[in-house]
C-alpha positions in Angstrom: 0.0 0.0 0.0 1.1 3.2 -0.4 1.0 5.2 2.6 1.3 9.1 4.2 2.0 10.7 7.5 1.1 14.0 7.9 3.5 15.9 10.7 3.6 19.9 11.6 6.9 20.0 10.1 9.9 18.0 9.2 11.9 20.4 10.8 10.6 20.0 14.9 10.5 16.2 13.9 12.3 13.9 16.0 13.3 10.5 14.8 12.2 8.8 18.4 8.7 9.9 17.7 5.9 7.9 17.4 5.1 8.8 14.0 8.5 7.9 12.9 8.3 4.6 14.0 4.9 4.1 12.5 5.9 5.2 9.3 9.1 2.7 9.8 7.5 -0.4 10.7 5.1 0.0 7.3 8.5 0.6 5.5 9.9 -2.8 6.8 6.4 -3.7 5.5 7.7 -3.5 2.4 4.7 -0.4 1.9 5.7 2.6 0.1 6.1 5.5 2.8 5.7 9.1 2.8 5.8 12.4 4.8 4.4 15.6 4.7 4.5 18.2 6.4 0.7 20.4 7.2 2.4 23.4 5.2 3.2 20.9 2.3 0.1 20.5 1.5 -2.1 21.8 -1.4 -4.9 21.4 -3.6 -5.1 20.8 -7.4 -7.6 22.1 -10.2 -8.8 18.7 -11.0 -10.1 18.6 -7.3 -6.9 16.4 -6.2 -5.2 16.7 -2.6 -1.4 17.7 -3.3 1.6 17.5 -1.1 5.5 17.7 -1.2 6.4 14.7 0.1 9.8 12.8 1.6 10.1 9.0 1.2 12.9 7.1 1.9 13.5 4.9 -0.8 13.6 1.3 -0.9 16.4 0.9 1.3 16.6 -0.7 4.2 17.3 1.1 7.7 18.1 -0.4 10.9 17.2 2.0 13.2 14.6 4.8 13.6 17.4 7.7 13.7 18.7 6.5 10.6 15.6 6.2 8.9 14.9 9.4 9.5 18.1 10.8 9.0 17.3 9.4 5.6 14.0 11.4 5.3 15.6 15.0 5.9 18.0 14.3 3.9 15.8 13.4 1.0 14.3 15.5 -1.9 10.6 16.4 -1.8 8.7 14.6 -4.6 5.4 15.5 -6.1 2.5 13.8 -4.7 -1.4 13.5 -5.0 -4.6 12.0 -3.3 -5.1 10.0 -6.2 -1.9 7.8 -5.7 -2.6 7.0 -1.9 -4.2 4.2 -0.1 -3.9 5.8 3.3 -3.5 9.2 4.6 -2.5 9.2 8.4 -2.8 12.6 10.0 -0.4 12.7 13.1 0.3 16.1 13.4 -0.3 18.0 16.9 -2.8 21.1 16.3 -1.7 22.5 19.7 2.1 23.2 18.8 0.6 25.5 16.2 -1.3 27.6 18.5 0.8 30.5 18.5 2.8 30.8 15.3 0.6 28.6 13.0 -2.6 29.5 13.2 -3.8 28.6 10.1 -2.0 25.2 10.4 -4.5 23.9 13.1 -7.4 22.7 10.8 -5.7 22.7 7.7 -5.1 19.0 7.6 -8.7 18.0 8.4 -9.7 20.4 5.6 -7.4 18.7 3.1 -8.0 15.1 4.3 -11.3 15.3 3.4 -10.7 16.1 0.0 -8.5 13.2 -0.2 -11.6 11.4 1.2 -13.0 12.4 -2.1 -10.5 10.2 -4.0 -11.3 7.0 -1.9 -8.1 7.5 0.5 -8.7 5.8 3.8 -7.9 9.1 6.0 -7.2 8.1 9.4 -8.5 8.9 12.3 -11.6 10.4 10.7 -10.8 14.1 9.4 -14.2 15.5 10.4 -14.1 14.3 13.8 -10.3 15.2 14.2 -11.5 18.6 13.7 -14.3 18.8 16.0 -11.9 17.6 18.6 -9.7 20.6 18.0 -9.6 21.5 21.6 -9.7 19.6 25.1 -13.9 20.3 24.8 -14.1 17.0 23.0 -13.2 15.3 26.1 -16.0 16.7 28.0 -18.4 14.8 25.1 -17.4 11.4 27.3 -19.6 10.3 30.1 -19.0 12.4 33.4 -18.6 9.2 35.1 -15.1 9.0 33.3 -13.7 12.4 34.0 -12.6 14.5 36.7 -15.2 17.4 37.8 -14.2 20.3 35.9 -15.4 23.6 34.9 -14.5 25.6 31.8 -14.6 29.3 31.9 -12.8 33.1 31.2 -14.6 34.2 34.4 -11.9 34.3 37.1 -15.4 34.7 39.7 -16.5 31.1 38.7 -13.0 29.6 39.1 -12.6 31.1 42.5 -16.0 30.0 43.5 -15.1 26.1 42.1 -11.6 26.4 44.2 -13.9 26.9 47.2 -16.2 24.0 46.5 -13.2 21.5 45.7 -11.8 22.8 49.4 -9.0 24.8 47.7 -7.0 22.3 45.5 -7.5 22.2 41.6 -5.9 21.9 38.6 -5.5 24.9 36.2 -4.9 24.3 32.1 -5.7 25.8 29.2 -8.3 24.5 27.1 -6.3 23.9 24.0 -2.2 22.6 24.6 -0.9 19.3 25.0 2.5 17.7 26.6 1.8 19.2 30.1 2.3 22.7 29.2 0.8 25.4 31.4 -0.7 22.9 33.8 -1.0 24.3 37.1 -2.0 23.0 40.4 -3.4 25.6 42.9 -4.3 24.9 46.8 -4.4 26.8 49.9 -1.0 27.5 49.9 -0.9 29.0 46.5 -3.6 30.1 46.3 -2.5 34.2 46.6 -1.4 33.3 42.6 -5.0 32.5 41.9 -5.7 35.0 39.8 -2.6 35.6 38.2 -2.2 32.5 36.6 -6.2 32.8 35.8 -5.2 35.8 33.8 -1.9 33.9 32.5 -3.8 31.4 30.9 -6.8 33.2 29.7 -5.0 35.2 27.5 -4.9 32.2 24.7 -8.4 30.9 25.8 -10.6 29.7 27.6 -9.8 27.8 31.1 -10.0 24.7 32.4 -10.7 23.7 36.4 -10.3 20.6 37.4 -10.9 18.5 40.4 -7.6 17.2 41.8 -7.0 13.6 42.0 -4.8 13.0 44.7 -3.4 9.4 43.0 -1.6 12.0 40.3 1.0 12.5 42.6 2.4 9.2 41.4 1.8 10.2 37.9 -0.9 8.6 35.3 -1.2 5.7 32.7 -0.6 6.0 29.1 -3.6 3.4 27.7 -3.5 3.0 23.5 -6.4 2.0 22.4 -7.0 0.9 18.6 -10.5 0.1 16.6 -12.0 1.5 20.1 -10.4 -1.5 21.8 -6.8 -1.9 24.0 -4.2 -2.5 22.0 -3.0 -5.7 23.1 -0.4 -8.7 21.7 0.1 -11.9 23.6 -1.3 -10.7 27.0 0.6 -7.4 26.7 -1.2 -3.9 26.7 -0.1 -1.1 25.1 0.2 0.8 28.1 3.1 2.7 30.3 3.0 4.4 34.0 4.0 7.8 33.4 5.9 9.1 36.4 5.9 12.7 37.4 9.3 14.5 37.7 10.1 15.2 41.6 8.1 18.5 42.2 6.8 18.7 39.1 2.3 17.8 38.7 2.7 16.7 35.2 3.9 13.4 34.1 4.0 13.9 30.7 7.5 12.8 28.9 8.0 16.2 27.0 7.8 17.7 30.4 10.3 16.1 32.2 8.0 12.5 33.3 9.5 9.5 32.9 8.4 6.2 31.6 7.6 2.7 33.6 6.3 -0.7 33.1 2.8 -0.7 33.6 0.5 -2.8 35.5 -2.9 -3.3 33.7 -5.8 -4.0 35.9 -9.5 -4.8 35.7 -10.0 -1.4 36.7 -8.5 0.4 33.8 -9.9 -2.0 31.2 -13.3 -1.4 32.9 -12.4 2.2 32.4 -11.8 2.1 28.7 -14.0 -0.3 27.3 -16.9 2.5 28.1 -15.1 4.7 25.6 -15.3 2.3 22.6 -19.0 3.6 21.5 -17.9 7.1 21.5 -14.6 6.7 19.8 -16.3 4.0 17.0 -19.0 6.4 16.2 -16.0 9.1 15.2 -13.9 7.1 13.7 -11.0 7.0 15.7 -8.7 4.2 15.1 -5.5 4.6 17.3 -6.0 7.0 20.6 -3.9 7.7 23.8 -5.6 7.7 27.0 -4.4 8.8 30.1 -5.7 7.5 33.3 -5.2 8.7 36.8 -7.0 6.2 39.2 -10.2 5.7 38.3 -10.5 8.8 36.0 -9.6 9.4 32.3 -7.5 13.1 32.5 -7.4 12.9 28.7 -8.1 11.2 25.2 -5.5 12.0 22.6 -7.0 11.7 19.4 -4.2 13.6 17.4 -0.6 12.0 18.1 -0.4 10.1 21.0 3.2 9.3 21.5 5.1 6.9 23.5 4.4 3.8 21.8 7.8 2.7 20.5 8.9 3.2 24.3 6.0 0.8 25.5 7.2 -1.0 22.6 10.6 -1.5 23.9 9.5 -2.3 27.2 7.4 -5.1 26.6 9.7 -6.5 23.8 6.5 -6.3 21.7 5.7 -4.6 18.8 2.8 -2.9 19.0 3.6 -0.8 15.9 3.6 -3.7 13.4 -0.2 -4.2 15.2 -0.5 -1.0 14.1 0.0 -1.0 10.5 -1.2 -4.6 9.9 -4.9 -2.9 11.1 -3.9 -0.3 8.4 -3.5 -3.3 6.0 -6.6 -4.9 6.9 -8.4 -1.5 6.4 -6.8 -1.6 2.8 -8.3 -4.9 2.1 -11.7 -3.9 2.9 -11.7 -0.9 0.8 -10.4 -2.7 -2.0 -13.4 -5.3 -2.0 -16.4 -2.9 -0.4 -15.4 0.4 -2.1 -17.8 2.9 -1.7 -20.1 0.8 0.1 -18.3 1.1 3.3 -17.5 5.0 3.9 -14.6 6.0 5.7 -15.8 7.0 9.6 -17.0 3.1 9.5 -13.3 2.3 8.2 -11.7 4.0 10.2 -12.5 1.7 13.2 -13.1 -1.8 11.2 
């Protein structure tokens, strides 16, 4: 098959990325393999989705750094919707918050045009783009999720500090990888408003009950077709472990990665997101779990899995891409019969 990654940019790529991996393990495939970047791509006059795109050739690599070593080194070729099986949109719409506006939704936008062409777009462009922002999350049943509030009024925070006897959690409503996550109690709690005001200037706010488990960081959960990702008894799933002092546990911000322990709590937990995530098509999702709450549900590019990869000594990515493959097969024998957002998840 013949197969693209979108990314923000090659440029703040790194080669122990997710993505890179991915886009790896359907190389060893023997499946041709490209990458674009969201500012790569483009749209033709006969209706066609365009991209510059890097490939690395039919050689072999041995590693993921030199794999992608190969990839920047590479010239962009010419590309179109109508030559792709699959389109895979990895790219991460909060790292272009602030300098790349218009990169944010472009991807979703352009996927569904290749949609047009029969390319299997995963996971489902329009959902992807209602999901823009950490208000998809609230569209899960409360049952799953921390009580939280989400507001610009600093009035309505204060008054849900109170009520959750003066310890919450402070974010902004769109970001990812830990960044301006704050935890606020009594003894902070003269930088209430300043950090209100800190984060309201890009948005909207979220309050959050805090879960006092998160002190010993979360759980990294993939989940694929809606179910866990799973190989030989093995889940796809790592403890994240927050850096001494430090509320988040996310890797970009300093957490670190451990072996998890998968109980009949957390698979209780996720199997009462499959309904929700099936109905919007999204095939491969990180969750992250904090006792018996979900904090998040990463619909964009969850990372981590090569790490859970090596841990286990499975590998989850070729799991991954042999779903893709399957996905293939069925649009090559139901064509237009079976539409994409049902794809997606098959």
């Amino acid at each position: 098959m013949k197969i693209a990654f979108v990314i923000n940019d090659i440029k703040t790529e790194k080669a122990n990325y997710t993505t890179i991996y991915l886009a790896l393990t359907a190389h060893k495939r023997g499946h041709k393999v490209y990458i674009i970047g969201v500012g790569d791509l483009g749209y033709s006059p006969d209706g066609h989705m365009l991209a510059r795109a890097r490939t690395p050739g039919d050689h072999s690599y041995k590693s993921n750094e030199t794999f992608f070593k190969a990839l920047e080194a590479s010239e962009p070729v010419r590309l179109s919707s109508a030559d792709l099986d699959v389109l895979y949109l990895r790219n991460d719409p909060s790292e272009d918050i602030n300098n790349r506006n218009w990169a944010q939704n472009a991807p979703y936008i352009f996927g569904q045009i290749a949609m047009r062409d029969g390319v299997i777009v995963l996971n489902h462009p329009e959902s992807l783009s209602n999901a823009i922002n950490k208000m998809y999350f609230q569209h899960f049943p409360e049952i799953l999720r921390p009580r939280t509030i989400i507001t610009r009024e600093i009035k309505e925070i204060e008054e849900f500090f109170e009520e959750q006897k003066q310890q919450i959690i402070l974010k902004p409503l769109q970001g990812s990888g830990g960044k301006n996550v704050f935890i606020v109690d009594k003894n902070s709690k003269a930088n209430l408003n300043q950090i209100i005001e800190a984060i309201s200037n890009d948005g909207f706010v979220i309050a959050q009950e805090y879960l006092p488990k998160a002190k010993d960081g979360d759980t990294r959960f993939f989940l694929m077709n809606g179910l866990p990702l799973e190989i030989d008894g093995k889940y796809a799933a790592m403890r994240r472990v927050n850096k001494e002092g430090d509320i988040r546990s996310n890797i970009h911000a300093g957490g670190k990665g451990v072996l998890a322990e998968v109980n009949q709590e957390m698979l209780d937990l996720v199997q009462i997101l499959k309904p929700k995530l099936v109905q919007d098509g999204m095939f491969l999702v990180g969750v992250d779990i904090v006792g018996d709450k979900l904090m998040e549900v990463n619909v964009f590019s969850p990372g981590a899995l090569n790490m859970i990869s090596g841990m286990n000594d499975v590998d989850f990515g070729s799991a991954v891409i042999k779903s893709i493959e399957n996905k293939v097969l069925y649009k090559q024998t139901y064509g237009q019969y079976v539409d994409n957002i049902t794809l997606a998840t098959l």
